[in-house]
C-alpha distance (Angstrom), angle and dihedral (degrees) to the residues before:
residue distance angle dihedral
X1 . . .
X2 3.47 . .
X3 4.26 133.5 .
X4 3.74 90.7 -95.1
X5 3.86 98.6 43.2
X6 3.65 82.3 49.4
X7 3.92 90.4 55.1
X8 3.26 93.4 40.9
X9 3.82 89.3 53.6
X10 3.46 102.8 50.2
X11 3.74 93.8 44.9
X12 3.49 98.3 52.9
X13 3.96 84.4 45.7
X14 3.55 92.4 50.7
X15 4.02 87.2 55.8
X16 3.36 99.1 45.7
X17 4.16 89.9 44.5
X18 4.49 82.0 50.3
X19 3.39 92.9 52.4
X20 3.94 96.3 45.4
X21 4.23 88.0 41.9
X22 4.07 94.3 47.6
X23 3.57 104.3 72.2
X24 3.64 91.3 41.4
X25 4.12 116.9 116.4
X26 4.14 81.8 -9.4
X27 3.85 115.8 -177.4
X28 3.77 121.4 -159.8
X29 3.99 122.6 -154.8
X30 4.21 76.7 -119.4
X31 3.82 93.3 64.3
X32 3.50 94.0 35.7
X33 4.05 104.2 53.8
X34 3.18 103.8 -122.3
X35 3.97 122.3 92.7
X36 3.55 116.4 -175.6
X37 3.78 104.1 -140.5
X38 3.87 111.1 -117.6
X39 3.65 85.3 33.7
X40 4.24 128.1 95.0
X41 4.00 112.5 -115.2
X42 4.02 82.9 -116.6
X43 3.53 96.6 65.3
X44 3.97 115.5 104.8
X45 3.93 117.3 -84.9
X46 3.94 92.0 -150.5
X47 4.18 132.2 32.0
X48 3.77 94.6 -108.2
X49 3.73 96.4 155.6
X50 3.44 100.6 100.8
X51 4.07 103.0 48.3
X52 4.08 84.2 50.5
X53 3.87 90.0 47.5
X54 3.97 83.1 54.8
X55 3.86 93.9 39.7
X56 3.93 86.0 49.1
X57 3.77 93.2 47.5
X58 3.91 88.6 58.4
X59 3.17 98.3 47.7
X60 3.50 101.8 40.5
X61 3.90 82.1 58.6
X62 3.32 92.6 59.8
X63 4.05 97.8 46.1
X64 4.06 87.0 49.1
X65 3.51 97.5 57.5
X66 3.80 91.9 47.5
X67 3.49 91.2 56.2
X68 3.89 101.4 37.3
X69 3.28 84.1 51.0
X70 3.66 96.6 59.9
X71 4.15 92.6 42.7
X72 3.96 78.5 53.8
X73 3.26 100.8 55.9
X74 3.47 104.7 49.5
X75 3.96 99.7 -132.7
X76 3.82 95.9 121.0
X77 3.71 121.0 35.1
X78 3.51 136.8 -173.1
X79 4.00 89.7 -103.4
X80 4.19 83.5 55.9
X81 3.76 88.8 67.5
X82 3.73 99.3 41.0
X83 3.83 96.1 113.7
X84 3.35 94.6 165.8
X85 3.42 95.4 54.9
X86 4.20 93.7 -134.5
X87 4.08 87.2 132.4
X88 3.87 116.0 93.3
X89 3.92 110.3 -111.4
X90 3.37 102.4 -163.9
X91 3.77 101.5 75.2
X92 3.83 121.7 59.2
């Protein structure tokens, strides 16, 4: 794997890993109390963004050097997903 595939890796990792962490003990304005007027009641009651950017960046970390660590290895290919079989088997 290369520096940029690496990059590339983590980064979409880290997205995916945001997107998953985001919703996670959410608190709307609604459940809290407190509406800020010009504001919906499903807007966030506190700025969370950045401890969940940090919690993401941890565990995204973590996730990306499970997989690299597979590409690295060499125990599953791109021909060991092909189940379709549309890849040609005959060369290595």
């Amino acid at each position: 794997m290369s520096i940029t595939g690496a990059i590339v890796l983590y980064a979409t990792t880290w997205f995916l890993v945001f997107f998953i962490v985001l919703p996670l003990r959410f608190e709307s304005q609604g459940d809290a109390g407190e509406v800020v007027p010009g504001t919906p009641a499903s807007a966030p009651s506190g700025h969370v963004v950045a401890r969940k950017a940090k919690i993401t960046t941890l565990v995204a970390l973590v996730v990306w050097a499970v997989i690299a660590a597979v590409i690295l290895s060499g125990r599953i290919g791109i021909r060991d997903i092909d189940i379709m079989g549309v890849m040609n088997h005959s060369t290595p």
